[in-house]
C-alpha beads as a LAMMPS data file, in Angstrom:
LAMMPS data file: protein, C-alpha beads

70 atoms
69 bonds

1 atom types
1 bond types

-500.0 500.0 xlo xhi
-500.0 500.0 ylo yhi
-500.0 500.0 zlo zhi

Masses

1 110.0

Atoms # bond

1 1 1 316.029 407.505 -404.857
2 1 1 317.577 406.201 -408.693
3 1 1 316.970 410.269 -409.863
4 1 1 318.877 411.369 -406.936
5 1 1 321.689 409.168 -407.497
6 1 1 321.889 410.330 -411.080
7 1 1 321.851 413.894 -410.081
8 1 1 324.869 413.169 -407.456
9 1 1 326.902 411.006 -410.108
10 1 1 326.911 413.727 -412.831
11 1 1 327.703 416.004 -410.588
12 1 1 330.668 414.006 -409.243
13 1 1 331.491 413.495 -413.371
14 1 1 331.675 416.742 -413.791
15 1 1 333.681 417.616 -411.108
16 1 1 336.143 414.836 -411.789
17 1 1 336.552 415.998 -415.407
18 1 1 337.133 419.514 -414.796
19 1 1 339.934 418.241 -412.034
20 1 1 341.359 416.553 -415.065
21 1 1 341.307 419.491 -417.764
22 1 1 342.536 421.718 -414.735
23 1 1 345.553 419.131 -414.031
24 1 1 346.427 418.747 -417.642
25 1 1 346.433 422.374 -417.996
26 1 1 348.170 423.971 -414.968
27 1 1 351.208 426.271 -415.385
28 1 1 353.431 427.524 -412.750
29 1 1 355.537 429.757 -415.586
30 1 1 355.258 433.143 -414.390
31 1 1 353.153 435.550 -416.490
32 1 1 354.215 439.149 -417.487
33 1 1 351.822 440.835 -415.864
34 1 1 352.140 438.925 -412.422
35 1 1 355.792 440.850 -412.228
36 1 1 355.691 443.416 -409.186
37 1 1 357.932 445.653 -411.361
38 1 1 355.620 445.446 -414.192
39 1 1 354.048 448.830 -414.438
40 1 1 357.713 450.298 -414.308
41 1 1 358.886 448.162 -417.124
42 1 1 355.934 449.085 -419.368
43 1 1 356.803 453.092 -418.764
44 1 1 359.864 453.173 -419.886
45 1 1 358.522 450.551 -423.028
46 1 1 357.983 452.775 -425.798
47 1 1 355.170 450.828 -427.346
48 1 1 353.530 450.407 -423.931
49 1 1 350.439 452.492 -423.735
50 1 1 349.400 453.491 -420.244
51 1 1 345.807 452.552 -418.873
52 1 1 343.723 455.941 -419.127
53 1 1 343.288 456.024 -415.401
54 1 1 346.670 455.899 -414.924
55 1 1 347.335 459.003 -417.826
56 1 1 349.299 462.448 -416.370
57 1 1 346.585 464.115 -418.581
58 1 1 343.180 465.145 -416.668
59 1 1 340.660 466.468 -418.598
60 1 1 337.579 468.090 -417.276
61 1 1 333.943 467.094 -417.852
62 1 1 333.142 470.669 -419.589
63 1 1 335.944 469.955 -422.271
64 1 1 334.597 466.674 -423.129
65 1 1 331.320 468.565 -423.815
66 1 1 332.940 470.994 -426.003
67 1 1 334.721 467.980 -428.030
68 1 1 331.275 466.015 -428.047
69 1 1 329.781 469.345 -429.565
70 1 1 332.561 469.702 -431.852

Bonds

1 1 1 2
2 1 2 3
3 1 3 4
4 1 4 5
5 1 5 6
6 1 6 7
7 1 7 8
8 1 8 9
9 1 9 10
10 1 10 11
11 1 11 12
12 1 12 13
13 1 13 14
14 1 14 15
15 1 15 16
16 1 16 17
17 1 17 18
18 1 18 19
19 1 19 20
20 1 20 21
21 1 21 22
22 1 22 23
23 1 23 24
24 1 24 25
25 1 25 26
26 1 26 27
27 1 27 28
28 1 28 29
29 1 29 30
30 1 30 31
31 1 31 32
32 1 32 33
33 1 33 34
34 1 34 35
35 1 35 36
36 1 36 37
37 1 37 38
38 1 38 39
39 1 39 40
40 1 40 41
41 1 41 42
42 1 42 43
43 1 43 44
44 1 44 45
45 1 45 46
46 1 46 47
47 1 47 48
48 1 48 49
49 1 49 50
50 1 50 51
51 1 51 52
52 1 52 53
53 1 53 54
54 1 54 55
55 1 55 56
56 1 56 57
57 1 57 58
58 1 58 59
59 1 59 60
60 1 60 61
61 1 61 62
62 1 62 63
63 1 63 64
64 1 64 65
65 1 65 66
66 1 66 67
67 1 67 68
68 1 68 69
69 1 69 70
């Protein structure tokens, strides 16, 4: 019965400690990328760099054969 209790009060120590570090830690300042209107400030950013899913450019799987063979 003594192990189990050791098992359940570490477990309850860990718990409380990570409550802590979470509580000392918490932010409500909103982040840049949590903006809704984010994606539309970064386009007309010029130092922004879109995601390359997200690129006007679409290049086929025979021309990135060509470059690999290049």
């Amino acid at each position: 019965m003594t192990q189990w209790r050791i098992v359940f009060l570490l477990t309850a120590a860990v718990g409380v400690i990570s409550n802590i570090v979470y509580v000392l830690f918490i932010s409500a300042d909103l982040q840049e990328w949590d903006d809704p209107n984010y994606r539309e400030k970064k386009k007309g950013d010029p130092e922004g760099v879109k995601p390359p899913l997200l690129s006007d450019e679409k290049i086929s799987f025979k021309e990135i054969q060509n470059k690999d063979e290049d």
